[in-house]
C-alpha positions in Angstrom: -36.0 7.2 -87.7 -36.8 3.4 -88.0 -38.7 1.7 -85.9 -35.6 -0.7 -85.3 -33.4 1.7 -85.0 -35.2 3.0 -82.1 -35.3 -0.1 -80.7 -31.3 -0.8 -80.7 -30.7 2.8 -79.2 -32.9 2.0 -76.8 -31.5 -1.3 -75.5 -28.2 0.5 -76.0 -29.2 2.9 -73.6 -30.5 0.9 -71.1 -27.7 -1.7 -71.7 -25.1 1.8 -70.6 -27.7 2.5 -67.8 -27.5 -0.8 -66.5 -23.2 -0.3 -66.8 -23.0 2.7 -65.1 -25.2 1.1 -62.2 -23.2 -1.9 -61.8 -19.8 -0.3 -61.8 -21.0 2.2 -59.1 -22.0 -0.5 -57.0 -18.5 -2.0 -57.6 -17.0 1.5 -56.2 -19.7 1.4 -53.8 -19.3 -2.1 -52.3 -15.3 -1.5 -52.2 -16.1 1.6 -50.2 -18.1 -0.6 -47.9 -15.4 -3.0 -47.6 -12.9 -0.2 -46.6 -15.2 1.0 -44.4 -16.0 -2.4 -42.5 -12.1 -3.1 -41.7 -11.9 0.2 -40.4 -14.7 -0.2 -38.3 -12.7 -3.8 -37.3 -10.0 -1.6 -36.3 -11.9 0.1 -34.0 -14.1 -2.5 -32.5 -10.5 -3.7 -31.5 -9.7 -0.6 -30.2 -12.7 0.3 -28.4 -12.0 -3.7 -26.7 -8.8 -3.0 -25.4 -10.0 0.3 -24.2 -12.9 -1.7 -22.0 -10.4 -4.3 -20.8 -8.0 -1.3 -19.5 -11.0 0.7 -18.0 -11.4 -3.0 -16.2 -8.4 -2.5 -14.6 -8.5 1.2 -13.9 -12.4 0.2 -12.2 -11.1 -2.3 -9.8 -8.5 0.0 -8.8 -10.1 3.0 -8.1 -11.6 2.3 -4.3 -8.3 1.3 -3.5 -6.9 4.5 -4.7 -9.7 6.5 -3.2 -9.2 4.5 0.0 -5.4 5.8 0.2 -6.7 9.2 -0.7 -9.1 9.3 2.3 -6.3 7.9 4.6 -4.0 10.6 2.9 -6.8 13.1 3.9 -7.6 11.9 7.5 -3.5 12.0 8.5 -2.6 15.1 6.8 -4.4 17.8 9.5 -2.5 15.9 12.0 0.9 15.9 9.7 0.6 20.1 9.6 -0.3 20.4 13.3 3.1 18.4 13.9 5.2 20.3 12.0 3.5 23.9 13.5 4.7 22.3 17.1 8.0 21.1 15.5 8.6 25.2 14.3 7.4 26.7 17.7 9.6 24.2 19.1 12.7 25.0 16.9 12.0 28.9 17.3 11.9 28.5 21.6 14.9 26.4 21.0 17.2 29.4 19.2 18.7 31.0 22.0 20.3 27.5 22.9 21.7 26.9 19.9 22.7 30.6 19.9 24.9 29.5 23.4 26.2 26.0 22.1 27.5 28.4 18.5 28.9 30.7 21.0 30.4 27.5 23.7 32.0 26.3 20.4 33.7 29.2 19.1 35.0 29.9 22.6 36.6 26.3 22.7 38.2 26.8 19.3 39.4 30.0 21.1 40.9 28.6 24.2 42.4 25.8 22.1 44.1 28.1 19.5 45.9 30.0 22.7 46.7 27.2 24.7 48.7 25.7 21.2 50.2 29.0 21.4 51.2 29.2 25.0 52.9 26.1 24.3 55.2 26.8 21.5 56.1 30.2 22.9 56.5 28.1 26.2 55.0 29.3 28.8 
């Protein structure tokens, strides 16, 4: 081979080289660019997250506050209701009587409607 021959394939070649090279950082730098809005995207994201979390911070000893008031009343909530069922269960036998009172009145009732309209 020629010596100028050599030297066009060889500029050739580099010329390809520096091609190749420039269209992969083409592909490269759009990659990049997809990349970075994504990345956008998220910062945004990640922004609104931090403003809600504001929120949700300044929040949170008022909502432990109604949790420890929640906790202080309850023991005395329970104790309540056990005195409310002892109370209802020493209370049975009376409403046992008043049951009994009223189906006794219902009675009465029933045979002095019947007294009547036989007449006597």
């Amino acid at each position: 081979m020629s010596e100028g021959l050599m030297t066009v394939l060889t500029v050739v070649e580099i010329l390809a080289l520096v091609i190749v090279l420039a269209i992969y950082l083409l592909v490269v730098a759009s990659q990049l660019r997809s990349i970075s809005s994504k990345l956008a995207e998220v910062t945004w994201g990640a922004r609104a997250v931090e403003r809600q979390l504001r929120a949700v911070r300044s929040n949170v000893n008022q909502v432990n506050w109604a949790l420890e008031e929640i906790a202080e009343t309850l023991p005395g909530v329970v104790d309540k209701a056990e005195r409310m069922d002892e109370a209802r269960d020493a209370t049975l036998p009376v409403w046992e009587i008043q049951k009994i009172n009223s189906s006794t009145t219902a009675i009465w009732r029933t045979a002095n409607a019947a007294r009547r309209l036989l007449g006597g």
